[in-house]
C-alpha positions as CSV (number, residue, x, y, z in Angstrom):
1,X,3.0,-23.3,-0.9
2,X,5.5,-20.9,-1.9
3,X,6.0,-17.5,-0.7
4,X,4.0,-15.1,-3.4
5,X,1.4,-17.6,-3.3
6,X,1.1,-17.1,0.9
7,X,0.7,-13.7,0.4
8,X,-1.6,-14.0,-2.3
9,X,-4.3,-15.8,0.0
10,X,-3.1,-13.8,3.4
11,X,-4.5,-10.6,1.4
12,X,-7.5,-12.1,-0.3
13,X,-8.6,-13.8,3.2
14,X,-8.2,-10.0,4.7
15,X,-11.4,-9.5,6.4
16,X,-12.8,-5.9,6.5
17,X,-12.9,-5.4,10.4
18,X,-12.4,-1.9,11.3
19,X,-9.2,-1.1,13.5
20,X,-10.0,-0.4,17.0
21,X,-10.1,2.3,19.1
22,X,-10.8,6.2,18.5
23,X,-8.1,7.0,16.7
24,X,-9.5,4.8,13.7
25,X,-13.0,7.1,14.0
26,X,-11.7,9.9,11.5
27,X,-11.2,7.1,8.6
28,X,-15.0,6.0,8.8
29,X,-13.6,2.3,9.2
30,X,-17.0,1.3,9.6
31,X,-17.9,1.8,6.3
32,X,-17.2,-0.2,2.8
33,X,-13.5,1.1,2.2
34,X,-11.2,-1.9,2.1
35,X,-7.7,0.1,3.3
36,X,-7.0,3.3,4.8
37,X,-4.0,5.2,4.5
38,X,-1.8,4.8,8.1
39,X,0.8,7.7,9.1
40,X,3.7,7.3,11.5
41,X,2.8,10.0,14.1
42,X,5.8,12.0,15.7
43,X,5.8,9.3,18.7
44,X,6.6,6.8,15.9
45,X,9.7,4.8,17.7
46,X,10.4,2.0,15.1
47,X,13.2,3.5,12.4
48,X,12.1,1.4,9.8
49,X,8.7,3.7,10.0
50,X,9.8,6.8,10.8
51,X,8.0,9.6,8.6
52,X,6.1,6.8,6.6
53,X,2.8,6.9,4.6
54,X,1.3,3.4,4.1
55,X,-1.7,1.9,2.3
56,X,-3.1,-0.8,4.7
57,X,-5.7,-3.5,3.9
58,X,-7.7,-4.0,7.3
59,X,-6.8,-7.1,9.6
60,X,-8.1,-10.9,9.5
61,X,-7.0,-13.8,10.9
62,X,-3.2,-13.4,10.1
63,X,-3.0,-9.7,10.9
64,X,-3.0,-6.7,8.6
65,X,-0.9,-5.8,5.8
66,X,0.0,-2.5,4.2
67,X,2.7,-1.1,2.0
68,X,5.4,1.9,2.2
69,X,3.9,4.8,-0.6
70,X,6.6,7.2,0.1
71,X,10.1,5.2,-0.5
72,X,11.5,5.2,-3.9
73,X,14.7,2.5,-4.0
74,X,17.6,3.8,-6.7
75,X,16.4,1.1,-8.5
76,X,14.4,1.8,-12.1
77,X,11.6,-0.4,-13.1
78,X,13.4,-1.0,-16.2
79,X,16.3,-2.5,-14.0
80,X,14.4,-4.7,-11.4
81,X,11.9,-5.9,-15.2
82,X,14.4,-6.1,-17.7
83,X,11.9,-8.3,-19.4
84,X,8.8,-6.2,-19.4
85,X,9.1,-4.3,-22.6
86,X,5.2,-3.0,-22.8
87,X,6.2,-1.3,-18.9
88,X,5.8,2.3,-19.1
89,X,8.0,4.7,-17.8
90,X,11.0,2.3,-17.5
91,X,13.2,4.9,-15.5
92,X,10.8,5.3,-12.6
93,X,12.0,4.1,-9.5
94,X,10.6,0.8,-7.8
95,X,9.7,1.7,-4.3
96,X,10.7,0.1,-0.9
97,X,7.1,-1.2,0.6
98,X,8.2,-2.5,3.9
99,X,10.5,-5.0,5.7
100,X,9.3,-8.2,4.5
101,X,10.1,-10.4,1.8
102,X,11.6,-7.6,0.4
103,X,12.8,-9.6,-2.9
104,X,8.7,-10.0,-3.6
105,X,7.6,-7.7,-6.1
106,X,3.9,-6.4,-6.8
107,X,1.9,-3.7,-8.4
108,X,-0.5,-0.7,-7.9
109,X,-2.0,0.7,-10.4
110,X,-5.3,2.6,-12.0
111,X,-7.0,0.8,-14.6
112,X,-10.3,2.2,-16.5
113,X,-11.9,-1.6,-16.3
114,X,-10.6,-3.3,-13.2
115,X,-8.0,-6.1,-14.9
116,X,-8.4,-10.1,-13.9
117,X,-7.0,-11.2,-10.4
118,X,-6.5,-7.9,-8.4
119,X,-7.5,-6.4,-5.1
120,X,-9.5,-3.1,-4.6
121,X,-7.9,-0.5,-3.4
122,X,-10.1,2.2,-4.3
123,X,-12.5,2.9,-7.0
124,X,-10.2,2.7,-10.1
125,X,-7.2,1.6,-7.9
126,X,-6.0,-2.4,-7.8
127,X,-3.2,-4.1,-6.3
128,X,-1.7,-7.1,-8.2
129,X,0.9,-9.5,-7.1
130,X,1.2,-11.7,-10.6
131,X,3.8,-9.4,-12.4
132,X,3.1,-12.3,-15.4
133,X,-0.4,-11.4,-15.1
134,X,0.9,-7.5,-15.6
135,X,2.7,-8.3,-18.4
136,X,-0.3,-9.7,-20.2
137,X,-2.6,-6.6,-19.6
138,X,0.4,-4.6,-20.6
139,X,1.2,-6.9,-23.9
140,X,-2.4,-6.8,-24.7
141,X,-2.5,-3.2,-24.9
142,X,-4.5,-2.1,-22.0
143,X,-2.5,1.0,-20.4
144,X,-2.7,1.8,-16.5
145,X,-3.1,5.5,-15.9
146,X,-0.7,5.3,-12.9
147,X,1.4,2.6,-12.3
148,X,3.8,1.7,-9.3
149,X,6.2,-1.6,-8.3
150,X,6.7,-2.0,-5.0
151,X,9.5,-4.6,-3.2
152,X,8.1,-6.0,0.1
153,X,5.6,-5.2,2.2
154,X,4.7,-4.3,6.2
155,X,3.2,-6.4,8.4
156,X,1.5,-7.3,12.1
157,X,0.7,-9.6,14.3
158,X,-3.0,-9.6,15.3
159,X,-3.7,-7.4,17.9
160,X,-0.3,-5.6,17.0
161,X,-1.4,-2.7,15.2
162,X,-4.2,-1.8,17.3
163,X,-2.0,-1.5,20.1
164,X,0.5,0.5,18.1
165,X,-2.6,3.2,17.1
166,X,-3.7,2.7,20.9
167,X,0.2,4.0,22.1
168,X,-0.5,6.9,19.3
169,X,2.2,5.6,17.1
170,X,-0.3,5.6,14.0
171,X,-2.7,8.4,12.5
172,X,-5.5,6.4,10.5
173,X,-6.7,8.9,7.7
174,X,-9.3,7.6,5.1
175,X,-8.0,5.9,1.6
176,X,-6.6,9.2,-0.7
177,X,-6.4,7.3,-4.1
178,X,-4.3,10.2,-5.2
179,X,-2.1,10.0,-2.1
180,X,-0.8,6.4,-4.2
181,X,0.6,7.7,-7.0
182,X,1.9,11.1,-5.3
183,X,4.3,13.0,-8.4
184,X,6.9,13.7,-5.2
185,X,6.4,11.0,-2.4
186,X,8.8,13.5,-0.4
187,X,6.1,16.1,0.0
188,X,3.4,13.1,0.8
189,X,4.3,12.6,4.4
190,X,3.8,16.3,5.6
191,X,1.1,16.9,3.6
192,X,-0.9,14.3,5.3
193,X,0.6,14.8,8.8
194,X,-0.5,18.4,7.9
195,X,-3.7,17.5,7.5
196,X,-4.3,14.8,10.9
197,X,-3.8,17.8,12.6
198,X,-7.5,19.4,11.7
199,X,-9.2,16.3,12.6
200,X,-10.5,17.2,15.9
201,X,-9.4,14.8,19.1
């Protein structure tokens, strides 16, 4: 089994277990959502997270996964997808979304009818990880309303994260579908940090 095809099943087997502990209260995980949004919180000791804003889809049996929504690379769409000639916006950047298997790339996008083989992120929002399958929406004429590439991914051992939220290294904040395609990803982070700070302890 090759590598995009691993991840493929790890995030369709994701079960939708809440995260534990208090902390996860103010993002009603007990409820339908299938990801939250996660924010490094000032205790945040890992460098590679520092001041991030992540999309995570909730844990199952190999741990959860999430991706970066606030790191553009200096690398264009139209660079990384020389190929794609229906891909909009061709000098947007692709963004960074963690530190694994940074060389695989994915989508995020809003659709008006959900496209073939995609997760739900939120109502209107998908995930895709067949960039051939994005080409063929895009070919066939079916535009996204927002659209974002992403390079690698986060992700944690079972049990990691929970004791990560547990050490107050993580705010958990309900799913923001505008928070994905944020115009300026710089002011994403302390808008939402802003914002952890009026839900009450």
């Amino acid at each position: 089994m090759n590598r995009r095809r691993h991840l493929i099943h790890s995030l369709l087997a994701l079960a939708l277990a809440p995260l534990a502990g208090h902390a996860a209260r103010p993002a009603a995980v007990g409820g339908s959502d299938r990801a939250v949004l996660l924010l490094a919180s000032e205790r945040m000791s890992d460098p590679r997270f520092r001041n991030t804003v992540l999309a995570v889809l909730r844990h199952g049996p190999g741990g959860p996964l999430g991706v970066i929504l606030n790191r553009p690379t200096r690398f264009s769409r139209g660079q990384i997808l020389p190929g794609f000639k229906a891909l909009p916006d061709k000098h947007l950047p692709v963004f960074h979304g963690g530190p694994v298997q940074r060389t695989t790339l994915f989508y995020m996008a809003r659709f008006p009818v959900e496209p073939p083989a995609v997760l739900t992120l939120a109502p209107g929002v998908y995930m895709g990880l067949d960039l051939e399958g994005l080409r063929r929406i895009l070919e066939a004429g079916m535009a996204p309303q927002d659209l974002r590439i992403y390079a690698g991914y986060a992700g944690w051992a079972p049990g990691q994260l929970e004791r990560e939220v547990a050490e107050g290294s993580w705010h958990i904040l309900q799913m923001d579908a505008d928070a994905l395609f944020e115009d300026d990803p710089s002011s994403l982070y302390p808008r939402l940090l802003a914002r952890t700070r009026l839900i009450p302890a």
